[in-house]
C-alpha positions as YAML, in Angstrom:
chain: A
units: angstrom
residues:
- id: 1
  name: UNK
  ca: [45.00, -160.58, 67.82]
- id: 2
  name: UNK
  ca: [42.05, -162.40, 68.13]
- id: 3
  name: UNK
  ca: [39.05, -161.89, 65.46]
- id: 4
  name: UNK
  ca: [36.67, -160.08, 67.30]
- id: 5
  name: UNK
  ca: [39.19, -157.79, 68.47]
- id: 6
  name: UNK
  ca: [40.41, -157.60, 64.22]
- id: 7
  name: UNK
  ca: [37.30, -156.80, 63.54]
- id: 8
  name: UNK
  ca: [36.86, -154.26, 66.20]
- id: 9
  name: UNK
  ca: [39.83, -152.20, 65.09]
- id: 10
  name: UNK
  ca: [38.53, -152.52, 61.28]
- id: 11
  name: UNK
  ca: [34.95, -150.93, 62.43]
- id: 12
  name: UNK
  ca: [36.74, -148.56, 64.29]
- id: 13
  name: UNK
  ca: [39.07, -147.10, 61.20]
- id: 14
  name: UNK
  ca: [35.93, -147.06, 59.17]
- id: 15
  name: UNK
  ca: [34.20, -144.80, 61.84]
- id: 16
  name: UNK
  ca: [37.29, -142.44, 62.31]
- id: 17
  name: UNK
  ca: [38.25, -142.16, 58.62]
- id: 18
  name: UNK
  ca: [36.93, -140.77, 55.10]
- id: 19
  name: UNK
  ca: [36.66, -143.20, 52.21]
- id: 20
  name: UNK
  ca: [40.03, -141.82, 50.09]
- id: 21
  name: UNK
  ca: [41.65, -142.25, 53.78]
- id: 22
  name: UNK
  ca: [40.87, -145.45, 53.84]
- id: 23
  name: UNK
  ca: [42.35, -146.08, 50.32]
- id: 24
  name: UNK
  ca: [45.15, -144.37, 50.68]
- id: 25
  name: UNK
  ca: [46.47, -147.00, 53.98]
- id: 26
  name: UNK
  ca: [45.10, -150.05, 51.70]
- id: 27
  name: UNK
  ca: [47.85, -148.46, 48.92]
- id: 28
  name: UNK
  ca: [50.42, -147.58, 51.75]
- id: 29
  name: UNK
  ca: [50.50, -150.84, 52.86]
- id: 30
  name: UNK
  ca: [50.69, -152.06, 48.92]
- id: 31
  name: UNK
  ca: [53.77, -150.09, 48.75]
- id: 32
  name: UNK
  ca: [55.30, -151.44, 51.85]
- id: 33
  name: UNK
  ca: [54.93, -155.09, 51.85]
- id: 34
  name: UNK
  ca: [56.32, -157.55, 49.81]
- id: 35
  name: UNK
  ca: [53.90, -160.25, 48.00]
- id: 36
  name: UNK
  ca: [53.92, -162.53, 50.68]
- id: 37
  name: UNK
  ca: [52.90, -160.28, 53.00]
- id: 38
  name: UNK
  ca: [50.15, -158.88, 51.30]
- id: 39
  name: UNK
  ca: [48.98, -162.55, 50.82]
- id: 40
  name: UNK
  ca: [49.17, -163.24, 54.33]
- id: 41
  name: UNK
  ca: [47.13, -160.05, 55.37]
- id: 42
  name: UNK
  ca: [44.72, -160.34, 52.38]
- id: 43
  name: UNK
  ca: [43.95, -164.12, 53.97]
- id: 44
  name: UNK
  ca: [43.94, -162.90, 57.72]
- id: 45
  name: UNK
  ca: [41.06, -160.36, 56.21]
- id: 46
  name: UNK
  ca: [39.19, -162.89, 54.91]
- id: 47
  name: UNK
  ca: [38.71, -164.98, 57.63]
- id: 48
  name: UNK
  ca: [37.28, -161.89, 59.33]
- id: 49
  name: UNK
  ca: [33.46, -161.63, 59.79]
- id: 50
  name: UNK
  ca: [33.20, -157.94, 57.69]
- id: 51
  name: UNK
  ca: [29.76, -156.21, 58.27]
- id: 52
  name: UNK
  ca: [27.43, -155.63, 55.59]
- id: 53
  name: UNK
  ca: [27.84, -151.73, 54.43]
- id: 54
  name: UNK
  ca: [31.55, -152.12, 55.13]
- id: 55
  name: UNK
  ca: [31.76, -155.23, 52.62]
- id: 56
  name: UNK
  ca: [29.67, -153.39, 50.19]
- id: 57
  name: UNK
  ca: [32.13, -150.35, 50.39]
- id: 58
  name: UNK
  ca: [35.08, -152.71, 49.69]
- id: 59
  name: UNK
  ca: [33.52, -154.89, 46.79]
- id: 60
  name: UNK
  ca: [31.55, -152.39, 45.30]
- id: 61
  name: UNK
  ca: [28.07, -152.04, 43.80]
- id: 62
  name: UNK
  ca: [26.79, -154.68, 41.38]
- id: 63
  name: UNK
  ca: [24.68, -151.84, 39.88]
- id: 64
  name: UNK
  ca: [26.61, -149.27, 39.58]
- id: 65
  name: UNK
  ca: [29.35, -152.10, 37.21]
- id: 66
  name: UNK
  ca: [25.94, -152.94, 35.17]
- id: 67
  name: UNK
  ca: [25.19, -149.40, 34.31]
- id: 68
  name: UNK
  ca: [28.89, -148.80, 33.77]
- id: 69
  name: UNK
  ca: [29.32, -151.30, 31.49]
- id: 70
  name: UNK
  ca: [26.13, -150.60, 29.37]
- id: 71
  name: UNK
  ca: [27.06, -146.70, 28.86]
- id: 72
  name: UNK
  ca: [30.63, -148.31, 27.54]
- id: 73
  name: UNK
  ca: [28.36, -150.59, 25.27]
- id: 74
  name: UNK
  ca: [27.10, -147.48, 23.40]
- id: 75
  name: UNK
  ca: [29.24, -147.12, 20.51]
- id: 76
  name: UNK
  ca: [30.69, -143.28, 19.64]
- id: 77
  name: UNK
  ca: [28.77, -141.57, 16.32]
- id: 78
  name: UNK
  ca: [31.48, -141.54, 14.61]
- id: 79
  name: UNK
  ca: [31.80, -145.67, 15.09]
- id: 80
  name: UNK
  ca: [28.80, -145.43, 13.60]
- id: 81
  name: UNK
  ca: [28.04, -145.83, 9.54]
- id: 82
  name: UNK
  ca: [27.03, -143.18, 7.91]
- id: 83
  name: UNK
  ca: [23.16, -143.53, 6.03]
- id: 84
  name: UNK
  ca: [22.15, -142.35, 2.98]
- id: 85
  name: UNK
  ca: [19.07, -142.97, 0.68]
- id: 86
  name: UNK
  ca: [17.92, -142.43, -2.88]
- id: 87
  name: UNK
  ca: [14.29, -143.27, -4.18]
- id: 88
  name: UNK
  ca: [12.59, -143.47, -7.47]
- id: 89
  name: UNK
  ca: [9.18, -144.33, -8.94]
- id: 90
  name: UNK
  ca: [7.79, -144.82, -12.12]
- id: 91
  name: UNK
  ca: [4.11, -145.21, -13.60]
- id: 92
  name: UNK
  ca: [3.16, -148.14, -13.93]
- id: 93
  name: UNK
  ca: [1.43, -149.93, -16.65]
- id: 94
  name: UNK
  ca: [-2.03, -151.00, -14.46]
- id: 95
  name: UNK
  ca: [-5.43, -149.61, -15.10]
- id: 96
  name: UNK
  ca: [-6.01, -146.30, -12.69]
- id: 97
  name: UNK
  ca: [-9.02, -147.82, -12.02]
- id: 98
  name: UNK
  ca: [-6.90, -150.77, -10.36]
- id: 99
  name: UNK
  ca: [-5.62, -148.32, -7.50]
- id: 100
  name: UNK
  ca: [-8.76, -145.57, -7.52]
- id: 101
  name: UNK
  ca: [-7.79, -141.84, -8.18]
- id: 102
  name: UNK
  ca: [-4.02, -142.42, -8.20]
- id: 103
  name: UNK
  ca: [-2.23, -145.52, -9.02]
- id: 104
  name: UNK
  ca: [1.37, -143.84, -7.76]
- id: 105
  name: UNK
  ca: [3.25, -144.86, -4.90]
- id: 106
  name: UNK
  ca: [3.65, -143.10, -1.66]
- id: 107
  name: UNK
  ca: [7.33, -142.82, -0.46]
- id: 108
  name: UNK
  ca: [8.26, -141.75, 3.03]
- id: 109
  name: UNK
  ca: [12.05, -140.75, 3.68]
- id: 110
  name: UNK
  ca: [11.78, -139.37, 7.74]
- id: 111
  name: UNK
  ca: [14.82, -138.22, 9.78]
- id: 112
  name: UNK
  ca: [13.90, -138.14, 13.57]
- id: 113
  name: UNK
  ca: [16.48, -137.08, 17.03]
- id: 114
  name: UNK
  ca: [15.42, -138.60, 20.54]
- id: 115
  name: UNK
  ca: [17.46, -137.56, 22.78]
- id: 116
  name: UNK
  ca: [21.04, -139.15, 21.75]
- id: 117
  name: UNK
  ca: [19.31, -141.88, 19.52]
- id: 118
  name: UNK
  ca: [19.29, -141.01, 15.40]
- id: 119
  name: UNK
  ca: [16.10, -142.62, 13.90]
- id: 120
  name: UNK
  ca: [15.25, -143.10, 10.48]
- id: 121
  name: UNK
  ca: [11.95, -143.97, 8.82]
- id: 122
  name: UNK
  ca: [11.72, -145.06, 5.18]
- id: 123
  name: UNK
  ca: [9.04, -146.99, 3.55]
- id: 124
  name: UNK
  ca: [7.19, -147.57, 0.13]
- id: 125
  name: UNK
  ca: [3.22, -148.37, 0.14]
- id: 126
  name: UNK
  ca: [0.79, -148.55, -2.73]
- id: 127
  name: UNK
  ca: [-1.62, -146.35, -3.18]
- id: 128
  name: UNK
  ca: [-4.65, -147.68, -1.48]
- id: 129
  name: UNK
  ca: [-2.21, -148.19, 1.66]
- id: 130
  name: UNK
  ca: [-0.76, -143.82, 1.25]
- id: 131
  name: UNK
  ca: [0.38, -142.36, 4.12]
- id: 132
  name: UNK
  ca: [-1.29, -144.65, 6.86]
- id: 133
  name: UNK
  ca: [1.59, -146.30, 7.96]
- id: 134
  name: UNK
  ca: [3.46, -143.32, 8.46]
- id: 135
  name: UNK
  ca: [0.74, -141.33, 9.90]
- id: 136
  name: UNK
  ca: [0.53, -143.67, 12.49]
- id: 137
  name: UNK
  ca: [4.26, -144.42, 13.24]
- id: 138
  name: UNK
  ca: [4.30, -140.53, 13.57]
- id: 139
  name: UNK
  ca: [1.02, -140.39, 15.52]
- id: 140
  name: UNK
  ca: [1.93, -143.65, 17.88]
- id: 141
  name: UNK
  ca: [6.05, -142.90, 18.30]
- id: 142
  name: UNK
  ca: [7.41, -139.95, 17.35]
- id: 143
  name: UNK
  ca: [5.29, -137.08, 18.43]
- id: 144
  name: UNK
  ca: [5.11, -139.01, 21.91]
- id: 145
  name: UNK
  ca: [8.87, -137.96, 22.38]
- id: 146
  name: UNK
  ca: [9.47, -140.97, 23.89]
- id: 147
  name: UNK
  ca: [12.79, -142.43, 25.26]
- id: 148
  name: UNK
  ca: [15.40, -143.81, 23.25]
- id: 149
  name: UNK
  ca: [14.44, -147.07, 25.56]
- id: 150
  name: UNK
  ca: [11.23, -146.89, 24.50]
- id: 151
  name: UNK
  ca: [11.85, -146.59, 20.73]
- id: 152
  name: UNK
  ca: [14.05, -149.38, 21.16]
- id: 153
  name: UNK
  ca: [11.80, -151.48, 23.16]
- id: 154
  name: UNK
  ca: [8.77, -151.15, 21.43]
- id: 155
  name: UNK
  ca: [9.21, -150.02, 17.66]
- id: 156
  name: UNK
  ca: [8.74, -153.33, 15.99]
- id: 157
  name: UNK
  ca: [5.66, -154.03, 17.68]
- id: 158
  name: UNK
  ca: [4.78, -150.18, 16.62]
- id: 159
  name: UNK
  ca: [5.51, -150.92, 13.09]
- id: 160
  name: UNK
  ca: [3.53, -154.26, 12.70]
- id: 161
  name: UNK
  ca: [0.27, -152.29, 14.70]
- id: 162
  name: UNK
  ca: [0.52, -149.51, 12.02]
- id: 163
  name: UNK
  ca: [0.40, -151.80, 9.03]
- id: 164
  name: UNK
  ca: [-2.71, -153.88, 10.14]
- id: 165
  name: UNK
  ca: [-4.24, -150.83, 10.96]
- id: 166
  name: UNK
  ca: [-3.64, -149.50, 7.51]
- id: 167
  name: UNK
  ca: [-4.55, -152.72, 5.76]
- id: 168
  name: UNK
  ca: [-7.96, -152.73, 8.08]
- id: 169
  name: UNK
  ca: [-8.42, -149.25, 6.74]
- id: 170
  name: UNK
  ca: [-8.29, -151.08, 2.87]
- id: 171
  name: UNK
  ca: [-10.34, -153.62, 3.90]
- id: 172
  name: UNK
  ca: [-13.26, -151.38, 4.72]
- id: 173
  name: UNK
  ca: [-13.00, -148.74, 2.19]
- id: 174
  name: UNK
  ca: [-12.87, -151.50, -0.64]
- id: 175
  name: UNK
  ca: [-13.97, -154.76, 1.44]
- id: 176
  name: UNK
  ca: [-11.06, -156.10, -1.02]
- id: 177
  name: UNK
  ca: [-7.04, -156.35, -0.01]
- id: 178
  name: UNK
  ca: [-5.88, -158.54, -2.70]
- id: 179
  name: UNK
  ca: [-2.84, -156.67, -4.18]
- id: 180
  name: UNK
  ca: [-2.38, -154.19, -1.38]
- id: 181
  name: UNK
  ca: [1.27, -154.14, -0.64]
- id: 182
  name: UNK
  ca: [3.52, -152.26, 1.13]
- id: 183
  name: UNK
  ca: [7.04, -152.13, 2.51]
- id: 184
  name: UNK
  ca: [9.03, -149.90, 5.27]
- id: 185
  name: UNK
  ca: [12.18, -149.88, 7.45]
- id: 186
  name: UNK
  ca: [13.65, -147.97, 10.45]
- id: 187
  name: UNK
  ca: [17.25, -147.77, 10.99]
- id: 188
  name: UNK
  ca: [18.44, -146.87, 14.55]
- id: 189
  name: UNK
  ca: [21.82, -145.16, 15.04]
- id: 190
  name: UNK
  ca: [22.98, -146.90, 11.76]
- id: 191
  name: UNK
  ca: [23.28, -150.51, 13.51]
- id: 192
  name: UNK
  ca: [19.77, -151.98, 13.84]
- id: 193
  name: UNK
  ca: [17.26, -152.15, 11.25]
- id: 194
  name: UNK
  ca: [13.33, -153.03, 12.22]
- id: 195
  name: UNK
  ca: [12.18, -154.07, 8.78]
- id: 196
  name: UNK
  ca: [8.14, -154.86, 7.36]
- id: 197
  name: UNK
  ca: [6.70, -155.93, 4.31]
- id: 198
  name: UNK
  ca: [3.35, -156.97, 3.21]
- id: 199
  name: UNK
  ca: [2.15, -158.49, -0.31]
- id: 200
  name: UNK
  ca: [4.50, -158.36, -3.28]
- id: 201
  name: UNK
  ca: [6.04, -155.46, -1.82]
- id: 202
  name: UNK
  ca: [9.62, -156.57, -0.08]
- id: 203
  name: UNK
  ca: [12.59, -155.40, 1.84]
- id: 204
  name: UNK
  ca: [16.01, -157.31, 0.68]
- id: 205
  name: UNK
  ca: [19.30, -156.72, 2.51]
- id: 206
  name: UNK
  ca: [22.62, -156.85, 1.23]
- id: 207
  name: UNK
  ca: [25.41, -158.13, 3.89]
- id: 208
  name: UNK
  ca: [28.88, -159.00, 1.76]
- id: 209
  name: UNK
  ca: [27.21, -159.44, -1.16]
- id: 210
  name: UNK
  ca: [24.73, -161.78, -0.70]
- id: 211
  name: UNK
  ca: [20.61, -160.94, -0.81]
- id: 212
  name: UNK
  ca: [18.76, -161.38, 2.40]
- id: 213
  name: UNK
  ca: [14.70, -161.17, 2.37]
- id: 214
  name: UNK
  ca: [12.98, -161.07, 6.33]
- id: 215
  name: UNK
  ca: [10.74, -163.91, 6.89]
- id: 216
  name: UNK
  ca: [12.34, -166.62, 4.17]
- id: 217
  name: UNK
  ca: [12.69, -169.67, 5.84]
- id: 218
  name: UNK
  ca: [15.65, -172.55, 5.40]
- id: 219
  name: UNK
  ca: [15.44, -174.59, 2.19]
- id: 220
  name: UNK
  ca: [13.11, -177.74, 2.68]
- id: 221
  name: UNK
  ca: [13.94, -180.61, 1.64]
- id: 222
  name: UNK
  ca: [12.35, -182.19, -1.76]
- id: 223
  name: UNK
  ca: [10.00, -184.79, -0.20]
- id: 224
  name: UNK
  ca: [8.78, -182.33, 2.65]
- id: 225
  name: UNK
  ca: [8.04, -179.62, -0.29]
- id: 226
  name: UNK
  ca: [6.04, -182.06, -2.12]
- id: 227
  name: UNK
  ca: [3.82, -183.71, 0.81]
- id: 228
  name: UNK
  ca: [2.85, -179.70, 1.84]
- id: 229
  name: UNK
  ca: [2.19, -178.81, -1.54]
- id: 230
  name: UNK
  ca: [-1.57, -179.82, -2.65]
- id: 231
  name: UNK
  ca: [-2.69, -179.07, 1.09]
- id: 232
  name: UNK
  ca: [-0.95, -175.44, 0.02]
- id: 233
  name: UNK
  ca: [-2.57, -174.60, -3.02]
- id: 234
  name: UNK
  ca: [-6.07, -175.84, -0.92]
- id: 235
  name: UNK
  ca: [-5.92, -173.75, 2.16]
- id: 236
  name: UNK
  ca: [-3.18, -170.99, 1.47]
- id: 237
  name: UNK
  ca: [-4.39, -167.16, 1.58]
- id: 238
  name: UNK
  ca: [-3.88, -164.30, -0.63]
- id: 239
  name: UNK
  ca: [-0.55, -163.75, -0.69]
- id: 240
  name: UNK
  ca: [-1.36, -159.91, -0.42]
- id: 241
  name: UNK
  ca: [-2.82, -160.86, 3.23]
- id: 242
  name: UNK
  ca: [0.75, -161.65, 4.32]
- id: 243
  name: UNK
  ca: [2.71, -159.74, 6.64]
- id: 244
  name: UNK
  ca: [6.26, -160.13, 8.00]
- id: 245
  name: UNK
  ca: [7.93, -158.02, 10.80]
- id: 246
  name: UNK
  ca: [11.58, -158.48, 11.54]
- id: 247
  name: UNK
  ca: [14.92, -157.19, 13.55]
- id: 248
  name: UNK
  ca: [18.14, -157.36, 11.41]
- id: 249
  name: UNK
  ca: [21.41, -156.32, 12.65]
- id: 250
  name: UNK
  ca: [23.79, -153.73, 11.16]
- id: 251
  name: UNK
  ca: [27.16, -155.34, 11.16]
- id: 252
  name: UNK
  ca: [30.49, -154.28, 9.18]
- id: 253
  name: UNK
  ca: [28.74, -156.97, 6.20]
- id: 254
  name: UNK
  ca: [25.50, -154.71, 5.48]
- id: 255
  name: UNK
  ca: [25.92, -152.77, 2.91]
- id: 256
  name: UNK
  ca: [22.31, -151.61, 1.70]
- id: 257
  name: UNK
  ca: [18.64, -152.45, 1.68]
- id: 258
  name: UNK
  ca: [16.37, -152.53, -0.91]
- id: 259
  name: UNK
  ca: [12.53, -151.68, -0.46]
- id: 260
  name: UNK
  ca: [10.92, -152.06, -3.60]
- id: 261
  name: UNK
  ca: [7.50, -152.66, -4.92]
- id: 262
  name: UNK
  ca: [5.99, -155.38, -6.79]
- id: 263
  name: UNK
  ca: [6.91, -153.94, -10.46]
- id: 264
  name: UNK
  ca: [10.68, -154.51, -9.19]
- id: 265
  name: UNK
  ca: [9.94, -158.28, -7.99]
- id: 266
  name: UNK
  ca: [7.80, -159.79, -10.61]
- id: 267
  name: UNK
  ca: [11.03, -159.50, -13.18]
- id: 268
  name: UNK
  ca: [14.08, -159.87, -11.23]
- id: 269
  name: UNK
  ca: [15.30, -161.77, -8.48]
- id: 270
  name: UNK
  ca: [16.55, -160.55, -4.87]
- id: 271
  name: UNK
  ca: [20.19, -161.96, -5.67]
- id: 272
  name: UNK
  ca: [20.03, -160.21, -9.41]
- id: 273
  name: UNK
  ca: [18.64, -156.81, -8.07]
- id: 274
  name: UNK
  ca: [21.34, -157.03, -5.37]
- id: 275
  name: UNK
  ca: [23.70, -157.61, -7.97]
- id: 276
  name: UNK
  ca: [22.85, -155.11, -10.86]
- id: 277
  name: UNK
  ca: [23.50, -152.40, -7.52]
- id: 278
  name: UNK
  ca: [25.93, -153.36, -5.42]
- id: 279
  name: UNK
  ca: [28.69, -151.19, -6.90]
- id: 280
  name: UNK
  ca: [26.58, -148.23, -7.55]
- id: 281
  name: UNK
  ca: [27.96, -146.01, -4.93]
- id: 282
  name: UNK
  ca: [25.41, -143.22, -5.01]
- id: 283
  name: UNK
  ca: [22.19, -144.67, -3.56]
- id: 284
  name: UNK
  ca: [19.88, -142.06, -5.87]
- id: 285
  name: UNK
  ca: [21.40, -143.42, -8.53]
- id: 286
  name: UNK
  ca: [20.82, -146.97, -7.70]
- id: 287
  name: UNK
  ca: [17.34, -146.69, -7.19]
- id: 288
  name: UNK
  ca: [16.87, -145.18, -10.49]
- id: 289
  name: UNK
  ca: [18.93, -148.35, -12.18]
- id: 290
  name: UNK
  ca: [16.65, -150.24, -10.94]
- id: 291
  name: UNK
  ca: [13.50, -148.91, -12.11]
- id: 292
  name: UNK
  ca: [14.78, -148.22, -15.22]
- id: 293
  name: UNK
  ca: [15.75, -151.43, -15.81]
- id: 294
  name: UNK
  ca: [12.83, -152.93, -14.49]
- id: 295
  name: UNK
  ca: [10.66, -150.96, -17.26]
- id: 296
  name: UNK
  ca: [12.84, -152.15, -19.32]
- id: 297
  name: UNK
  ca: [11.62, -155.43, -18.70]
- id: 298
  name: UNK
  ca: [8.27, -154.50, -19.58]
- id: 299
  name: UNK
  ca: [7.16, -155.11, -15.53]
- id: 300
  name: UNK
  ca: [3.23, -154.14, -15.67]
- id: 301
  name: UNK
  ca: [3.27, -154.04, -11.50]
- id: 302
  name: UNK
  ca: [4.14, -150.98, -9.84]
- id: 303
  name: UNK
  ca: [7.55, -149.92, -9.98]
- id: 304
  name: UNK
  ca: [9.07, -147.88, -6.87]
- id: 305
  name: UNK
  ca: [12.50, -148.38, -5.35]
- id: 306
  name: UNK
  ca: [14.24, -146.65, -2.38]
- id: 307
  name: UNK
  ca: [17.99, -147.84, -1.49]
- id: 308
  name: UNK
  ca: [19.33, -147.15, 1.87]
- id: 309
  name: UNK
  ca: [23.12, -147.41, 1.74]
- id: 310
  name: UNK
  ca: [25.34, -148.10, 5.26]
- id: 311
  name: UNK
  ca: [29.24, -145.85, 4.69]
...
């Protein structure tokens, strides 16, 4: 046959049949043929000028493989790790009139469902700082009942708006910031963490064993550390003015975080809290170690800890 009249015959089983019809004489003919044959037909077809809806029935739709292949992405819950928390606080050793009426630490431990997507919202902020944050995260996010896209898309840049507002909020009551710190995390479906921190108030993730703080950069080398340093101590902020917003991934390696406040920092090291933890099991308990050994140390900051643990 020639092509035209190849192609004429093709348009004309398309028009006559139903799609599984179709299918079903693409398998017959499968069935029937031996491999050489098939390979001759397959390259006879090819060389035929195919029309557009009947080559997008036979190759298929490029959209309908990309949202196939990103509801496969989406791991099962129970691929999932398991999270659990434990918090603890202790008084700490600082004038009341340092922090106002209350020198205690607010602690936030928030369980949220959208739609298919389990959200949870931890964080630990000084006194001045209270319930800002989370007022706002709940104000700004969750009572929206947004998509699970949305929380996705847009919770980092959520979480950093809610802690400058909160630390503007400081700023005015007490035209004074120096020593406000604060620290939270939100853990989606167990496998991505959105992490902030701001002053001596940090977040310190354990993946195999080894401490991780957001925001640390790579070791400089000696002569680079030097030249910066006298322009540093010139020109450098308050420390407490400092805030760092990051995305960390949950892998098979995580194995907790730590948000703690400055009481926990000023006497031990992220490495040596990491250590004196890491096989404490129970997450409550763990959180208690810590504080207890960080009066211990005779710490005069503020001493709050809450441990999220990834089973």
């Amino acid at each position: 046959m020639t092509s035209d009249r190849i192609s004429g015959v093709l348009m004309g089983i398309k028009d006559k049949m139903a799609p599984n019809h179709i299918s079903g004489v693409f398998m017959s003919a499968k069935d029937k043929m031996a491999p050489n044959h098939i390979s001759g037909v397959l390259m006879g077809v090819k060389d035929i000028q195919i029309k557009p809806n009947l080559k997008r029935f036979l190759m298929g739709s490029g959209v309908g493989r990309k949202k196939k292949e990103a509801t496969m992405a989406k791991k099962p819950s129970w691929m999932m790790p398991a999270v659990s928390h434990g918090y603890h606080t202790r008084e700490s050793y600082t004038s009341p009139a340092t922090y106002g009426d209350s020198d205690s630490d607010f602690i936030v431990a928030q369980r949220e469902q959208i739609e298919e997507l389990e959200l949870w919202f931890f964080g630990v902020f000084d006194a001045r700082v209270g319930d800002r944050v989370a007022k706002y995260m709940q104000s700004h996010l969750f009572d929206k009942k947004p998509k699970e896209s949305h929380i996705r898309g847009k919770s980092k840049e959520t979480m950093r708006k809610a802690f400058l507002g909160a630390r503007s909020k400081v700023r005015e009551a007490s035209e004074e910031t120096n020593g406000v710190g604060s620290v939270s995390a939100m853990v989606m479906d167990g496998e991505k963490l959105v992490l902030a921190n701001m002053g001596d108030y940090r977040a310190v993730v354990c993946k195999d064993g080894f401490a991780h703080q957001i925001g640390t950069k790579k070791k400089q080398s000696t002569k680079k550390i030097w030249s910066h340093r006298l322009f540093r101590a010139k020109t450098r902020t308050c420390k407490s003015s400092d805030l760092v917003v990051g995305v960390e991934g949950v892998d098979p390696d995580t194995e907790f975080v730590i948000l703690a406040s400055n009481g926990i920092w000023e006497v031990m090291k992220n490495q040596e809290a990491v250590n004196l933890i890491r096989r404490i099991e129970n997450p409550q308990t763990a959180s208690e170690y810590l504080a207890e050994e960080a009066s211990n140390r005779m710490s005069r900051g503020s001493i709050s800890c809450l441990v999220i643990r990834f089973d």
